[in-house]
Structure formats: structure tokens, C-alpha cells
C-alpha positions as CSV (number, residue, x, y, z in Angstrom):
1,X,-15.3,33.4,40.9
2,X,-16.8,35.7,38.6
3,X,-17.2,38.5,41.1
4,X,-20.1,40.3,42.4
5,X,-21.1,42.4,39.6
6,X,-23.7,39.9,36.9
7,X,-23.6,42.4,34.7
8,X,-19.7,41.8,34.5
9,X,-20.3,38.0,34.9
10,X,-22.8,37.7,31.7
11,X,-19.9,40.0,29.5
12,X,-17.4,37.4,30.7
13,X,-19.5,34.3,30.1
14,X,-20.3,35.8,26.4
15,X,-16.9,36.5,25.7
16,X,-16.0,32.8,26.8
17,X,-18.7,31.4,24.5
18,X,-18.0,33.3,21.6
19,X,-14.0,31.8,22.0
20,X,-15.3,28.6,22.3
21,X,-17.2,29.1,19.2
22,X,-14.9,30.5,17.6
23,X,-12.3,27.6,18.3
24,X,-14.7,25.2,17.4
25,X,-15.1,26.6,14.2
26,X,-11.3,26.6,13.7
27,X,-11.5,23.0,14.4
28,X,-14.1,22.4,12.1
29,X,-12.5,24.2,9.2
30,X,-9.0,22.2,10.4
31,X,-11.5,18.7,9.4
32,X,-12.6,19.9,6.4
33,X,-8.9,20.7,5.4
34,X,-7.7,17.8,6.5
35,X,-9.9,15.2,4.6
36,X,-9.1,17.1,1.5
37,X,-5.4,15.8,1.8
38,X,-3.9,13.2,-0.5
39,X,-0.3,12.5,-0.8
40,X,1.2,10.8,-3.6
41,X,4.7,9.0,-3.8
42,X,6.4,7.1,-6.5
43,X,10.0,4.8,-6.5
44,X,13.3,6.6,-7.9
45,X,12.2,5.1,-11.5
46,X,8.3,6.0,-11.5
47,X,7.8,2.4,-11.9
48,X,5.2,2.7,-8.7
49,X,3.4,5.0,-6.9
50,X,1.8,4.9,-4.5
51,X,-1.2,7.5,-2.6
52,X,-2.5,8.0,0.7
53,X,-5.7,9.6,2.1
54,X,-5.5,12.0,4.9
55,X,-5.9,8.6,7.2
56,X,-2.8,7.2,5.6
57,X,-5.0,4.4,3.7
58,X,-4.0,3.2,0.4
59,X,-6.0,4.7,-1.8
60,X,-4.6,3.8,-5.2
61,X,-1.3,2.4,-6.7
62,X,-0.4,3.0,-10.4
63,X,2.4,0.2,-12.0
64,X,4.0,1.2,-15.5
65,X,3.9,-1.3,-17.7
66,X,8.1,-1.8,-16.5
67,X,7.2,-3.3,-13.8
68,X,6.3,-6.2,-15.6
69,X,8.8,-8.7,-15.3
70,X,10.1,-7.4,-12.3
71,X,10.9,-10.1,-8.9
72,X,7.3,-9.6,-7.0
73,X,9.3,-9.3,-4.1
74,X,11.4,-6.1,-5.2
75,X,7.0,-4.7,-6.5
76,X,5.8,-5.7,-3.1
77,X,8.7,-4.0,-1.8
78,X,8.7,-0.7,-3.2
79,X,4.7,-1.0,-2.9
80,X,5.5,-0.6,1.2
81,X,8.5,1.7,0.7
82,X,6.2,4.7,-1.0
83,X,3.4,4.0,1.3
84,X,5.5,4.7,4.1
85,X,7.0,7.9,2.4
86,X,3.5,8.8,1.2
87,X,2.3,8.5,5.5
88,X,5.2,10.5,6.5
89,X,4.9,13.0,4.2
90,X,1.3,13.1,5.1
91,X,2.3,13.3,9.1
92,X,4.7,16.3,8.1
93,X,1.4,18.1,5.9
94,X,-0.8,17.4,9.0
95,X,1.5,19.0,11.4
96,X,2.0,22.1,8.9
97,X,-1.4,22.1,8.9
98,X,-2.4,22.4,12.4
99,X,0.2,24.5,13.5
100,X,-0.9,27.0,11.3
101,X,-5.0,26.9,11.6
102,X,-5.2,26.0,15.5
103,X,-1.6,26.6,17.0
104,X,-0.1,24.8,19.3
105,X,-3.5,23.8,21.9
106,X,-3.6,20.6,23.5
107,X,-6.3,19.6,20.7
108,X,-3.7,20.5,18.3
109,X,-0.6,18.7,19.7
110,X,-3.0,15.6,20.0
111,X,-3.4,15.8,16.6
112,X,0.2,16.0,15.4
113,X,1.3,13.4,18.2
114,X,-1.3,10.5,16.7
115,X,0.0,11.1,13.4
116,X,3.5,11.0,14.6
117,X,2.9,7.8,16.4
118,X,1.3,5.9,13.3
119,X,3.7,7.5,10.6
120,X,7.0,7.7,12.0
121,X,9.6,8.3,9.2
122,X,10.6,5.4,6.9
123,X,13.3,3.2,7.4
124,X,16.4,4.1,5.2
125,X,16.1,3.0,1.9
126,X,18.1,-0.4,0.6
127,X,19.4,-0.2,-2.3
128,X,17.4,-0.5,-5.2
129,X,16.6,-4.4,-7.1
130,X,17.6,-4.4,-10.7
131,X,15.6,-3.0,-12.6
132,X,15.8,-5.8,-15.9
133,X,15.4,-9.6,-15.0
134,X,19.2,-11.2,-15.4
135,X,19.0,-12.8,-18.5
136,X,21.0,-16.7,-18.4
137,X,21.9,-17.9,-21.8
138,X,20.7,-21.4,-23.2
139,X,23.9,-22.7,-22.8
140,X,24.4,-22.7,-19.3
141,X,20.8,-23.1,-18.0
142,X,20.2,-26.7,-17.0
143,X,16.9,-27.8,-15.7
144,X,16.6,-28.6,-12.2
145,X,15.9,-32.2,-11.4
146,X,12.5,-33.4,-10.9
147,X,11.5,-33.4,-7.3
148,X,10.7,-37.0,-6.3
149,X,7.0,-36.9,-4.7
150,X,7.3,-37.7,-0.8
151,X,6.5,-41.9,-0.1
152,X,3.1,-42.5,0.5
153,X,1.3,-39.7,-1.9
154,X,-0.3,-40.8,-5.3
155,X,1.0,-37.9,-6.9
156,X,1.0,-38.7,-10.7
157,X,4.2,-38.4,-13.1
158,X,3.6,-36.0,-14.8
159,X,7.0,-35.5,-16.5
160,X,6.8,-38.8,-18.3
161,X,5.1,-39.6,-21.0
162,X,3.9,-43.4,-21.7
163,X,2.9,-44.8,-25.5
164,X,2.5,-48.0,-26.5
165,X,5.1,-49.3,-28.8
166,X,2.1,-51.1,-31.3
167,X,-1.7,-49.9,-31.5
168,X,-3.4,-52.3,-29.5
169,X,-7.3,-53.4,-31.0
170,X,-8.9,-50.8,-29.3
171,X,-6.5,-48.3,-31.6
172,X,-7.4,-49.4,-35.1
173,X,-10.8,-49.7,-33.9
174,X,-11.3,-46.3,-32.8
175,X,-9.2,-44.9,-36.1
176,X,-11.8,-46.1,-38.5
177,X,-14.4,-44.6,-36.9
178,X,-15.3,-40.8,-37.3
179,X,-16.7,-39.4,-34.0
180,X,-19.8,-38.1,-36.5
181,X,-20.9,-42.0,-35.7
């Protein structure tokens, strides 16, 4: 209870108010802060990068023209390796953040806990693809043998060609015509 005295009771409530204000404006400037945040990460050979908003959302990914040529599966995976350096790196500026401009309040430790939950550190990193396509000389490449289409489809042959041996009527025909006719 606030105790007999109002006079007392209105100097308490005041002082309450003006905490609570004053925490809310913490919080406020905390926001602001925090939407200002972009983290950026790129592979071990600046190939990719990768950047993240203060939501951990991709907001852009730059490829050098290296990458060209590269396995799509080693791209794809380095695309998800930096965006999940890029999140934790963001959790770990987030926490920094509110520990220093609201301390450690429940509101606070809320924060930091959903950003641990969605960006928990990256797996360890497998080593990396090669970074130039293995290049098999002419000599030993053979070319694999034409899949036979599956009984009962009408795919066509396209792998052989068909030409008469002789022009047929229709041939010398249409060769002494000029398609200006």
C-alpha cells in the first residue's frame, strides 16, 4: 500500500510514471537501433556474400563473376553457409545491443532469447568445393549412352538423324522453285 499520506502517494506514483517513461523510451530508441542493423558475410574466397536485415532476411547476395562455372550445389551451398554466419553474427550484435541500452530486464532477455532461438550458431564448416571445374581431356571422355525412352511413351529419336538416300519428286520439285513464288 502506498500509505496514508497522498501527498507521499502522488510523489511515488510520479516517480513510477516517469520510470516507465523513461524505460519505454529506452525501448523505443533500442527499435530504432535495431532496424538500422545489417550484417554482411562473404565465403573464404569472396566469391559470395551474403546480407541480413536486423530480422535475419536475406536482403541481398552479391556473386563475382568466379562463381561462374562453379557446381550449383557448392553456390547454393555457400549461399546458406553465410546466411547463417550473417544471422548469428546478427544474434551476437542484437545481444550487444540490448545489453547495453536496456540491461538485463525481462523485455531485454526476451529479446536476446528469440534471437538465440532462430539464429543459433552455424554448423561447422565442410570443407570447401573446388574452386575451378575438373577439367577431363578429349581423350578419355566418352559419351554416355543414350537412355532408351521407357515402353509405351512416343518420345521421338532425337539422336538420329534420317535422309533419304535419292531426292524423291517432291525434292527436285521444290529445288526449282524460289520461295519468292
Amino acid at each position: 500500500m502506498l500509505g496514508d499520506d497522498p501527498n507521499r502517494a502522488a510523489d511515488e506514483l510520479a516517480r513510477w510514471a516517469e520510470k516507465l517513461q523513461h524505460t519505454a523510451q529506452k525501448y523505443q530508441d533500442l527499435q530504432g537501433r535495431m532496424e538500422a542493423i545489417a550484417v554482411t558475410e562473404s565465403s573464404a574466397d569472396n566469391r559470395i556474400s551474403v546480407t541480413v536485415d536486423a530480422n535475419g532476411v536475406t536482403t541481398g547476395i552479391t556473386l563475382a563473376a568466379a562463381t561462374r562455372g562453379m557446381d550449383p550445389a557448392a553456390v547454393a551451398a555457400e549461399l546458406m553457409a553465410c546466411t547463417r554466419r550473417a544471422q548469428a553474427r546478427l544474434r551476437n550484435q542484437v545481444t550487444d545491443l540490448v545489453h547495453s541500452m536496456v540491461g538485463d530486464d525481462g523485455a531485454g532477455q526476451a529479446i536476446v532469447g528469440q534471437y538465440a532461438t532462430r539464429f543459433p550458431d552455424p554448423d561447422p564448416v565442410a570443407p570447401p568445393a573446388p574452386a575451378e571445374p575438373v577439367y577431363t581431356p578429349p581423350a578419355a571422355y566418352t559419351p554416355p549412352a543414350p537412355a532408351q525412352p521407357p515402353q509405351g511413351t512416343r518420345k521421338p529419336d532425337r539422336d538420329r538423324t534420317v535422309v533419304p538416300d535419292e531426292p524423291d519428286e517432291d525434292d527436285l520439285y521444290y529445288r526449282r522453285k524460289s520461295w519468292l513464288e
